[in-house]
N, C-alpha and C positions, 0 to 999 in steps of 0.2 A: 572496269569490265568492258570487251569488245561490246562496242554497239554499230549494227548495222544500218547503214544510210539506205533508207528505204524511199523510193520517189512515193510516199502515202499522198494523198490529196486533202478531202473533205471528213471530217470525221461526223460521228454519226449521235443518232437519237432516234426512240421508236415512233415519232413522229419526225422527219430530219427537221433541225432547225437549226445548223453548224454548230451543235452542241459538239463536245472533245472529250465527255469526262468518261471514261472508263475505269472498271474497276477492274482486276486481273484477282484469280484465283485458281487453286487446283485441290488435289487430294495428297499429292506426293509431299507437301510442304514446303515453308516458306524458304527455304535456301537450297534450293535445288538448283544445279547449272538452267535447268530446262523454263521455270519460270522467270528467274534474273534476266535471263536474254531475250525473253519474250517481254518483260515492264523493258527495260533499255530498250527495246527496237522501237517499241512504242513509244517510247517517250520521246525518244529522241528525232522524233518524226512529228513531233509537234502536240501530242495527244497529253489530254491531264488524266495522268495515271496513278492510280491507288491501286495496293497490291495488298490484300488481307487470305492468308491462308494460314493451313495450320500447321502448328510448331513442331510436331514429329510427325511421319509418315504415317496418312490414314486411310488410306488406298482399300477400295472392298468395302467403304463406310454408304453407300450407296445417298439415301437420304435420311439416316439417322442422326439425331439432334442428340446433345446434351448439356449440361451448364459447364461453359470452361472453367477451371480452376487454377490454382496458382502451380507451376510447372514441381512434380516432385523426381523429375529427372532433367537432364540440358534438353535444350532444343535440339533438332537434328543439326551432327557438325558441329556439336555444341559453339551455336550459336547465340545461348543463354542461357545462362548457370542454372541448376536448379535451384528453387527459390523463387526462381520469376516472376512475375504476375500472371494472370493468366490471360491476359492480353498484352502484346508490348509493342517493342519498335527497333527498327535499329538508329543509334543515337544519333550516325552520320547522315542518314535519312531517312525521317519520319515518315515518309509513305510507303513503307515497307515495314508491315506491318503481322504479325503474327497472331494467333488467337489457337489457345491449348484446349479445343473442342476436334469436333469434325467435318468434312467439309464445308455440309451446310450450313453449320452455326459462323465458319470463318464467311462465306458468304454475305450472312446474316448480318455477319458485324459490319464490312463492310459497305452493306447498304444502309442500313438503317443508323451508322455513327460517325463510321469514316466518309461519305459521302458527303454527309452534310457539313459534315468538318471542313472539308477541301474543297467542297463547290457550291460555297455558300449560302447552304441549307438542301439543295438540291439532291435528285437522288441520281446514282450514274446513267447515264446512258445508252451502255450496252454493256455486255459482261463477257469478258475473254476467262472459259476456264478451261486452264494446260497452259501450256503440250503437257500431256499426260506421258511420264514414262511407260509405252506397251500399251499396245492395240485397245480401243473398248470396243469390241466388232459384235453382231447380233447381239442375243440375246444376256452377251455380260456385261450390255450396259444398264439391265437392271441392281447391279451390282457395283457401279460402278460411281465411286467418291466427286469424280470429275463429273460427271453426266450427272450425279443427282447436283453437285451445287451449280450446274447449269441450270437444272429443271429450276431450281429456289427460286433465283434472278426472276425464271420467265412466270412461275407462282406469284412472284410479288412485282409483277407489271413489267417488269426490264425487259429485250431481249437480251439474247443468251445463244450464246456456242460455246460446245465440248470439243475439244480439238488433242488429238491420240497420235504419238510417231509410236512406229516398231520397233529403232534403234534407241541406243542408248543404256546408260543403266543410271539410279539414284544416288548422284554424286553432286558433291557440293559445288556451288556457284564456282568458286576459288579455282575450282580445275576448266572455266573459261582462258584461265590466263597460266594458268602452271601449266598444264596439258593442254595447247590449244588446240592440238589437232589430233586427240583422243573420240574415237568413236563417239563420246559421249557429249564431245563438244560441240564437234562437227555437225551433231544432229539437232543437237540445239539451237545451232545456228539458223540450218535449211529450214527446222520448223517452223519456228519463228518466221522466219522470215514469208515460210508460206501463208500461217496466218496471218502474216501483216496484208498480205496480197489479199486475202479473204474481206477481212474489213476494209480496205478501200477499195472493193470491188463493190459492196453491199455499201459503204456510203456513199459510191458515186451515185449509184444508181438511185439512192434516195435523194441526192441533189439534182440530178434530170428530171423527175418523176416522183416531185415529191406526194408521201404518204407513210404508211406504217413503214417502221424499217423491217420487221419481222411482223406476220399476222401473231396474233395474241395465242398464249396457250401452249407454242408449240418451241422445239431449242433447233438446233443445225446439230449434228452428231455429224464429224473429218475425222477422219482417220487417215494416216500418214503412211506408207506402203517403208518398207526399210530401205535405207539409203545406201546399200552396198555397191548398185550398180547405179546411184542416183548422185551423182557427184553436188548436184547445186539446186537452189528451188528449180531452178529452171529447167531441170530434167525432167520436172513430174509435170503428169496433166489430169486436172480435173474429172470426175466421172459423177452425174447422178445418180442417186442409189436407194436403196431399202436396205433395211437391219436383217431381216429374214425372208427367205422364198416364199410367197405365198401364190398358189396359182390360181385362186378365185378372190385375189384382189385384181381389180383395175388400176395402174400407175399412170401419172401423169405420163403422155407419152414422150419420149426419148429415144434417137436413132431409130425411128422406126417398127416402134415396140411399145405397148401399154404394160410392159411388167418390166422393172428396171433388174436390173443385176444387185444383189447383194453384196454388201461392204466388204464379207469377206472374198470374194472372189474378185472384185475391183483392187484389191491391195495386193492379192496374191498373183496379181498378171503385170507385175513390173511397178515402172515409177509413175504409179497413180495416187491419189488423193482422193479416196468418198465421200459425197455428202449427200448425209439423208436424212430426213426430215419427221420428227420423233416430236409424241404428244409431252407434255412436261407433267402430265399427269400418270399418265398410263405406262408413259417411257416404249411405247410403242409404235410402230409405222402409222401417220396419219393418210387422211383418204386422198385423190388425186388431184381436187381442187386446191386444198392447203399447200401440198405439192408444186403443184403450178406454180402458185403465189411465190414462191420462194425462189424456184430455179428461175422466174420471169427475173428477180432480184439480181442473181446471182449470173445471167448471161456475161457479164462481162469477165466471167475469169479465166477464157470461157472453158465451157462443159467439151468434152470430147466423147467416141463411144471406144468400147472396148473391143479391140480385134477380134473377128471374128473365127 
């Protein structure tokens, strides 16, 4: 599988300590182009990475839990027969990992089984979940597979980011290398590759200034603008933001304004990137201080404002 040479640096933890271990996850499941090339860019950048998501597509599972069971259809792509277990692997590489629930329970597992398994006894360090095939913008990330097994992570002490492209569609890993320059590829690529920038932007900054990597409580929600006119990461630029308009909230200020733009109108004005700062509880916009906290983090990727 292509993996991209990403210049990453220092990897992360919610207090930094050059910890590496990451666990990756989504909702689309476990063999999708969009998550493979996001564990490979990682990986391959130095980071120790575990990948536990779920076995068919559970997209719209928000944060609903239940016991996985042993598979009574193939994995998506049948990438394992029915019959399965309801947790498995693939044979060639055990850290890519499967579990026949929904998001949050593939989350679940990967914290509380697969971490300790692979970083000996340890629990990860941060939590990459996506690229999500299609937008999670306002209010559908209450509904949203990705966004809730982000929220899990930051429930059970981790941080945590949800990270969303526009393009793409739910096709298997295998079309990295059949079709490599299929819309679907392509964008797996750029995403990828923007999140990688994400987290070594957020661990340098906890290697300068060390402290929390993320304040407690709260996930990052990116969202990825569609890459038609966006040839390479390097097209798109950063924007702070909110999930929804509110005009008797106060925002952390940005370009010259206490009320930020919302994710969907930051996506919809070309090749940008949103991120905004959502309780892991509520799944709602947090107040302006939390705010702060996070884009002071994230200065380095850097933030830009939206034409006006």
């Amino acid at each position: 599988m292509r993996a991209l040479q990403l210049a990453l640096s220092l990897p992360l933890f919610s207090t930094y300590t050059g910890a590496t271990n990451v666990l990756i996850t989504n909702d689309d499941g476990w063999a999708t182009a969009q998550i493979r090339q996001q564990f490979d860019v990682l990986n391959s950048t130095g980071y120790n990475v575990v990948l536990s998501a779920p076995a068919l597509n559970q997209s719209g599972k928000s944060s609903l839990s239940t016991t996985p069971k042993p598979l009574t259809e193939p994995c998506e792509f049948d990438t394992c027969p029915t019959g399965s277990p309801a947790m498995g692997f693939n044979s060639s590489n055990p850290r890519l990992n499967y579990v026949n629930g929904y998001p949050v329970d593939a989350a679940r597992y990967g914290i509380q089984t697969l971490a300790p398994a692979y970083y000996g006894g340890a629990r990860p360090d941060f939590v990459v979940s996506g690229p999500n095939v299609g937008t999670n913008l306002g209010l559908v990330v209450l509904f949203s597979g990705t966004v809730g097994a982000a929220c899990e992570a930051a429930r059970s002490g981790i941080p945590a980011a949800a990270f969303s492209g526009a393009s793409g569609s739910e096709v298997s890993y295998t079309t990295l290398y059949t079709d490599p320059d299929s819309t679907s590829s392509v964008a797996a690529r750029i995403y990828s590759d923007l999140t990688a920038t994400f987290v070594r932007t957020l661990t340098d900054a906890a290697a300068a200034r060390p402290g929390a990597l993320l304040p407690p409580g709260v996930i990052v929600n990116v969202n990825y603008a569609a890459i038609d006119n966006c040839p390479s990461a390097e097209s798109f630029q950063w924007v702070f933001s909110r999930l929804v308009w509110n005009i008797f909230e106060t925002d952390a200020e940005t370009c010259g304004s206490d009320h930020l733009p919302t994710e969907s109108s930051v996506v919809a004005a070309g090749c940008y990137a949103s991120v905004s700062v959502i309780s892991a509880q509520s799944k709602l916009d947090v107040n302006a201080t939390l705010q702060q906290q996070v884009k002071d983090r994230l200065q380095g990727l850097p933030f830009t404002c939206l034409p006006s």
